[in-house]
N, C-alpha and C positions, 0 to 999 in steps of 0.2 A: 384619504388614501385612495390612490386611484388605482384602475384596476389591474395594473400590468404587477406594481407592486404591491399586489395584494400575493401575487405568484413567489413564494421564496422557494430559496433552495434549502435541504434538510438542514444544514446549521442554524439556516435564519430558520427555519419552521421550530428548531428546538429552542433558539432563542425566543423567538415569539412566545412558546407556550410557557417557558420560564417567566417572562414577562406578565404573562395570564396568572399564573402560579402566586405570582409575588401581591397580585392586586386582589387575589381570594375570588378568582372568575373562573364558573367550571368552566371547561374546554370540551368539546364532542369534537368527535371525530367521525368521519363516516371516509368510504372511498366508492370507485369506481371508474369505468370506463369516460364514461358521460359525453358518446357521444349520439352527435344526432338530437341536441335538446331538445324537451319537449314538454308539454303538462306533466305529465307523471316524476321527471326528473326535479322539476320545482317543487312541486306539491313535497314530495318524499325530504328534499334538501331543510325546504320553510319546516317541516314536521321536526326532520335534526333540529335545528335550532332549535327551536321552542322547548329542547332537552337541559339547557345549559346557557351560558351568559357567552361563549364566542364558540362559532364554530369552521374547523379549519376540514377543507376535504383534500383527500391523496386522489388524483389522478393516473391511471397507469399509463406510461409510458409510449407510444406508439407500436415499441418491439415486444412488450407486454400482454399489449392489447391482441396484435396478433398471431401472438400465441395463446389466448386464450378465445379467440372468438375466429380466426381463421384470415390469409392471408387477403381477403375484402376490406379489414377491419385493420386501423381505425380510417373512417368517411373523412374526419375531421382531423388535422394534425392537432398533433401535443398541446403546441402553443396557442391554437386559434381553441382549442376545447378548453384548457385553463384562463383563457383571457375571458369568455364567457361565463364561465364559473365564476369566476373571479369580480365579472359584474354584478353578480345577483344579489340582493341587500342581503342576505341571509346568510350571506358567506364572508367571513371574517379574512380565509385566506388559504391556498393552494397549494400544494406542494404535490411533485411528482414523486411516483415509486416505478421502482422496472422489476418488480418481483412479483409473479402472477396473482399472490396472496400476502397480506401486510402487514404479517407477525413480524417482518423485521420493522420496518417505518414504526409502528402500534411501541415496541419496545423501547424506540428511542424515543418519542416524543410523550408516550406514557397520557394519554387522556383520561379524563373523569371517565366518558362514556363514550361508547362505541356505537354506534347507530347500524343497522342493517335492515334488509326488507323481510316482512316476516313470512316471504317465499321462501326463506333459510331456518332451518333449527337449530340453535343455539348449539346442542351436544352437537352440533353438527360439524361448526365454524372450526377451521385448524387454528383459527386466531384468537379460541376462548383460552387456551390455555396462558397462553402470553399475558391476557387482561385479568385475568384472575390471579397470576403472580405479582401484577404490580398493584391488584386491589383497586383496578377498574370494575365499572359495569357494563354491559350487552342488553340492547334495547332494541325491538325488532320495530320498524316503523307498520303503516300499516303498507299495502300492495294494493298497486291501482291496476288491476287486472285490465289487460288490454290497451296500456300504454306502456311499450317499453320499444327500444331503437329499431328490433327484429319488426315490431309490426307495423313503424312507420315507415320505414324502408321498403316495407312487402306492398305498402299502400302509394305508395310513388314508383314504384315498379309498374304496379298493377294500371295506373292512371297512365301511365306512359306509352304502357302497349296497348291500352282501351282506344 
């Protein structure tokens, strides 16, 4: 599978997991921005996986993104941050969402487990309630403090004006 279509759209992502479904293969799911990759964002992805037997990630949107991180954001378009993702062995497969948080995508495609970073608390997530009605699980990865897009961007700033 090469990696452009590893990217589907939500039909095929539900197809896909149906397919997953049918062969007794848990399915994770995790989302995010993801842009700006970098150690932490691998590290955190490889950790998903290793939760389940394929794992698919939601990307937000570019109009998403910059509504939730601010009119800077996203560095990377849609398509060039999923075709990345989309290379990385530990990612089965990509699908966009345009909704700032992913209880709608989470309801249609229904995963085993849901992956997040455990900078978040579970009672916290608006997207536990959605996983708990379809009798998913919430798995916080671990947080690699000091890698995330905000500080690598601060640190090519920084180098630039130096």
């Amino acid at each position: 599978m090469s990696e452009k279509s590893r990217v589907l759209s939500l039909d095929a992502a539900i197809a896909w997991r149906e397919l997953q479904r049918d062969n007794k293969r848990i399915v994770v799911f995790t989302n995010g921005v993801f842009d700006l990759i970098h150690a932490g964002h691998v590290g955190y992805l490889e950790w998903a996986r290793q939760q389940g037997d394929a794992l698919i990630v939601a990307l937000n949107s570019d109009d998403s993104t910059r509504r939730l991180k601010g009119p800077a954001r996203p560095f990377v378009p849609f398509e060039d941050r999923a075709f990345v993702i989309g290379g990385l062995r530990c990612v089965d497969a990509v699908v966009g969402f345009g909704e700032l948080t992913p209880e709608t995508i989470l309801d249609r495609l229904r995963p085993d487990v849901h992956v997040k970073s455990a900078q978040y608390r579970i009672e916290d997530l608006p997207e536990r309630i959605v996983i708990e009605r379809f009798g998913g699980r919430i798995v916080l990865a671990p947080h690699a403090a000091g890698k995330s897009t905000t500080d690598l961007a601060a640190r090519i700033i920084d180098r630039q004006d130096g």
